[in-house]
C-alpha positions in Angstrom: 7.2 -12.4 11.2 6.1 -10.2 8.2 6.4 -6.6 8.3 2.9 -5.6 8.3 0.0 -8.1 8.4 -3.9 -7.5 8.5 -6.0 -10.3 8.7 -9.7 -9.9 8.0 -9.6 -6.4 8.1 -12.7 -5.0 7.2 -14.0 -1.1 7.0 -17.6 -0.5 7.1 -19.4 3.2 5.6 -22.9 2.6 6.6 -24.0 -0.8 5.2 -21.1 -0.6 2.7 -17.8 -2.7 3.1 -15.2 -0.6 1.3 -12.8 -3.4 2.6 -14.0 -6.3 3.0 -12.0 -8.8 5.2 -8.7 -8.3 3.6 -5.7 -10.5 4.1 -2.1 -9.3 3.1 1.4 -9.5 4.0 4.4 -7.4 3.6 7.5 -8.9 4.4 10.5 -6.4 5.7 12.5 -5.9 2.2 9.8 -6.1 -0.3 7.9 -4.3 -3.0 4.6 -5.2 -3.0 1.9 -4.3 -5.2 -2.0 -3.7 -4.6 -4.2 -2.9 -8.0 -7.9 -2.9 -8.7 -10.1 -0.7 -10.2 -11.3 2.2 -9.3 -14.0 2.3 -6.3 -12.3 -1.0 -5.1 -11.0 0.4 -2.0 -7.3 0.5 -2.7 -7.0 4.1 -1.0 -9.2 3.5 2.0 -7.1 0.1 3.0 -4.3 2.9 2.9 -6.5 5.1 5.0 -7.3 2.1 7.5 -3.4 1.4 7.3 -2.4 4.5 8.8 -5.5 5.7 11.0 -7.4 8.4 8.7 -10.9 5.9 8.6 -11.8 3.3 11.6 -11.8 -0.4 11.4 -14.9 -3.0 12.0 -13.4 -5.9 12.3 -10.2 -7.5 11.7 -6.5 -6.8 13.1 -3.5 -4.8 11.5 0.2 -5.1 13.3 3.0 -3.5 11.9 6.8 -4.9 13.3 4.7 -7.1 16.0 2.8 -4.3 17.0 -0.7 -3.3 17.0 -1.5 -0.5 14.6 -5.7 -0.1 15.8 -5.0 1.7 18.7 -2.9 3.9 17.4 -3.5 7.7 16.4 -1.9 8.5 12.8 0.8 10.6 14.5 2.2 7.6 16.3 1.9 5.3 13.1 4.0 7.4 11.3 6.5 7.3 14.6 6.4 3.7 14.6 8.0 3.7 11.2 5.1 4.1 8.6 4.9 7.0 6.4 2.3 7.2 3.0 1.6 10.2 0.4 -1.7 11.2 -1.0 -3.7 11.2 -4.5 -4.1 14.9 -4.1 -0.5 15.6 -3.0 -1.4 17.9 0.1 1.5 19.7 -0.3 2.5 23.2 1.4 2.3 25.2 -1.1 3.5 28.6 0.5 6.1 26.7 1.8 9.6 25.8 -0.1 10.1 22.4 -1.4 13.0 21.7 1.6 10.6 22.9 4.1 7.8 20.9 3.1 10.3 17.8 3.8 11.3 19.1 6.9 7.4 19.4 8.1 7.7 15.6 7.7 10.9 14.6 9.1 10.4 16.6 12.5 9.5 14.6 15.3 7.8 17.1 18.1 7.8 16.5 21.5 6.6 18.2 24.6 9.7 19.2 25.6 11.0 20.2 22.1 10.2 24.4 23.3 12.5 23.6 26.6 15.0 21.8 24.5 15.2 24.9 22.1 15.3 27.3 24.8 18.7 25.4 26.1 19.9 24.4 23.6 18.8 26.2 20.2 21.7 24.6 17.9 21.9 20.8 19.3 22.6 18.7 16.8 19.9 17.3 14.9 19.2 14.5 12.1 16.4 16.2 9.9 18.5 18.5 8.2 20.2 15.3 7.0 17.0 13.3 6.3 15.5 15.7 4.4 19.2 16.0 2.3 19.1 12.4 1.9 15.4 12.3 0.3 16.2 15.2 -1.8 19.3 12.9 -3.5 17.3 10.0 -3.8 15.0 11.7 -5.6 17.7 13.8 -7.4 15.3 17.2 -6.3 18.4 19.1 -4.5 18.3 21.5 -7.4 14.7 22.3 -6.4 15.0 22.6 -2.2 14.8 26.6 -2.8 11.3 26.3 -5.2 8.0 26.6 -4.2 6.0 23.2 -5.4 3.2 25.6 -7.1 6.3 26.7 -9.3 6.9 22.9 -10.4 5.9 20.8 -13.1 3.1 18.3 -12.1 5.3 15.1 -12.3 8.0 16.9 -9.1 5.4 17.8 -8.1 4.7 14.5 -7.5 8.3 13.5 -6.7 7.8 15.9 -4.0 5.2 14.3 -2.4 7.3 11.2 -2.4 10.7 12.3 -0.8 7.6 14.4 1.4 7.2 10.6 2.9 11.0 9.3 2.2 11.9 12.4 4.6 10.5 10.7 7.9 12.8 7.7 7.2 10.2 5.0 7.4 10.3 1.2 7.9 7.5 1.1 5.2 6.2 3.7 2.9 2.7 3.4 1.5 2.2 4.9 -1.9 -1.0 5.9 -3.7 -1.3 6.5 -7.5 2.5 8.0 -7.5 3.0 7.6 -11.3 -0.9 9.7 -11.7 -0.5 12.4 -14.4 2.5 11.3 -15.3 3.8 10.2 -18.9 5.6 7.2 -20.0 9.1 8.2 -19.6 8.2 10.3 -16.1 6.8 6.8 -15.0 9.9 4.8 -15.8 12.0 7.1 -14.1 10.0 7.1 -11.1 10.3 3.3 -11.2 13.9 3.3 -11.1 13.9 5.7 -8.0 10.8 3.9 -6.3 13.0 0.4 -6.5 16.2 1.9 -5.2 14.2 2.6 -1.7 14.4 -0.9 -0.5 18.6 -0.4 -0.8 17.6 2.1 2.3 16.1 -0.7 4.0 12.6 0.8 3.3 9.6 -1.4 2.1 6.6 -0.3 0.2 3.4 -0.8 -1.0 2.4 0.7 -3.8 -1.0 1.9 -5.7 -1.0 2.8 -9.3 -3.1 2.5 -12.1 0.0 2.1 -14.4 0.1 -1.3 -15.2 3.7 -1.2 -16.5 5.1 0.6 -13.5 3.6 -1.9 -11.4 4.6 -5.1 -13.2 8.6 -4.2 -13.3 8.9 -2.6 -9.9 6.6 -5.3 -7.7 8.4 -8.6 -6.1 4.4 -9.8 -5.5 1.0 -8.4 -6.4 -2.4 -8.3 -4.4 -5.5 -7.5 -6.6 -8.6 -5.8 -4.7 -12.0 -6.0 -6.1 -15.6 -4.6 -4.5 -13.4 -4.4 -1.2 -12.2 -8.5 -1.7 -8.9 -9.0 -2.3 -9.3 -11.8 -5.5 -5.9 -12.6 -6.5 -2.5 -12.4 -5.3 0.9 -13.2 -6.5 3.9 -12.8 -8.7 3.7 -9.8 -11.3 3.9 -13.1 -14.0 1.1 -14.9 -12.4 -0.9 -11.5 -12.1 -0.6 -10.8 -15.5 -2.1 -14.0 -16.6 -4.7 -14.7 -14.2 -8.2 -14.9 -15.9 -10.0 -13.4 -12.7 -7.9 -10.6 -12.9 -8.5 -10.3 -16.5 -12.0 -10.2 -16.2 -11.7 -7.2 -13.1 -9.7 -5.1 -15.7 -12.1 -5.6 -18.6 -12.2 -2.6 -21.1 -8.6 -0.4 -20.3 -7.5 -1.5 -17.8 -7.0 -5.5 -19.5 -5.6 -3.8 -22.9 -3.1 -1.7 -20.4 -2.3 -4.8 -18.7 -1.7 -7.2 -21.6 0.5 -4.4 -23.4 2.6 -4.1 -19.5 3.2 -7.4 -20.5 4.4 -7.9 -24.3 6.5 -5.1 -23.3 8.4 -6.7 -20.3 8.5 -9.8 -22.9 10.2 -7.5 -25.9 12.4 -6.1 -23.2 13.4 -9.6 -22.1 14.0 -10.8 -25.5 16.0 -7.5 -26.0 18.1 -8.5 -23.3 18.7 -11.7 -24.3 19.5 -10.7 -28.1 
């Protein structure tokens, strides 16, 4: 059974379908990829994915269970955690805080518990340690994100998600802003999360980034999804081609004579 499935999950704005009957799978363990350009609906299958916009049709279950009924709180609980285009970061808050806001899981009877209790023993100190390290921002737990450089900024927002310790972690336009270099090195990091026995999904415009760090690709056009598979067969696939025309094809046919000089560098 995969990790997450939808089938023909569809999301309606007025007579609009941003997403239109979209089929995907992502098994437990993989790095999967969904590209298209912009207006396709990319961010508002994420939305859908983790409650923030309602469904039409269609069905969504997540390690056999059924993610419609669910509120976003209890998505997250069930193991998926996401960042956002626009960071939404706490920015009167410290860096480590801002990890801890994610990591906490409150109950009702978290006040009671602290009242008895005030120093139990408690994992989000650690969680939030470990996403630091992953992310190599320990240095930075003390700064305020406002103080930061756009690109930890946006490594932030990452470990922001890392710090709940989800089964899957949905990621949209992580590499945005970010130069060449910033983007490889995100890549490296991004990759090194299935290790921790954490999927993901990832959004980006950078075609590079997405090409190296995907095991399988799902392209999403006017709300259809109208290709899917290996970041080689992605690459080459006319329909996909013709999606990307302008830009976005020249960025995806240099992606690829640059994974081929790389290989042939390798092999040399």
């Amino acid at each position: 059974m995969a990790l997450l499935e939808t089938e023909d999950l569809t999301v309606t704005f007025g007579g609009l379908h941003a997403n239109d009957g979209i089929n995907l799978e992502i098994e437990a363990g993989s790095f999967v990829g969904l590209i298209g350009p912009n207006g396709a609906g990319k961010t508002t299958f994420i939305d859908a994915l983790t409650g923030f916009v309602g469904t039409s049709q269609g069905t969504a279950t997540f390690a056999g269970r059924d993610l419609l009924p669910m509120k976003p709180h209890e998505r997250v609980a069930a193991g998926m955690s996401r960042t956002f285009q626009s960071l939404e970061l706490f920015d009167d808050l410290t860096v480590e805080d801002n990890l801890r806001v994610a990591a906490e899981r409150p109950r009702w009877y978290g006040y009671l518990q602290d009242f008895i209790m005030p120093t139990r023993p408690s994992g989000v100190e650690d969680q939030v340690a470990w996403a630091l390290d992953v992310l190599d921002l320990r240095e930075f737990s003390d700064a305020n994100p406002g103080d930061l450089s756009h690109g930890r900024r946006k490594l932030v927002g990452v470990a922001r998600a890392l710090a709940a310790k989800p089964q899957l972690l949905l990621l949209d336009e992580p590499a945005a802003g970010l130069d060449t270099a910033e983007s490889q090195v995100l890549g490296g990091r991004l990759r090194s999360f299935l290790d921790h026995d954490i999927s993901v999904l990832l959004i980006d415009h950078d075609m590079g980034l997405v090409l190296n760090v995907c095991d399988y690709i799902y392209v999403l056009d006017f709300g259809q999804i109208i290709a899917a598979g290996t970041p080689e067969e992605i690459r080459t696939d006319p329909v996909v081609i013709r999606a990307y025309l302008g830009e976005q094809a020249t960025e995806l046919q240099e992606a690829g004579a640059q994974e081929a000089r790389a290989a042939e560098d390798d092999r040399s």
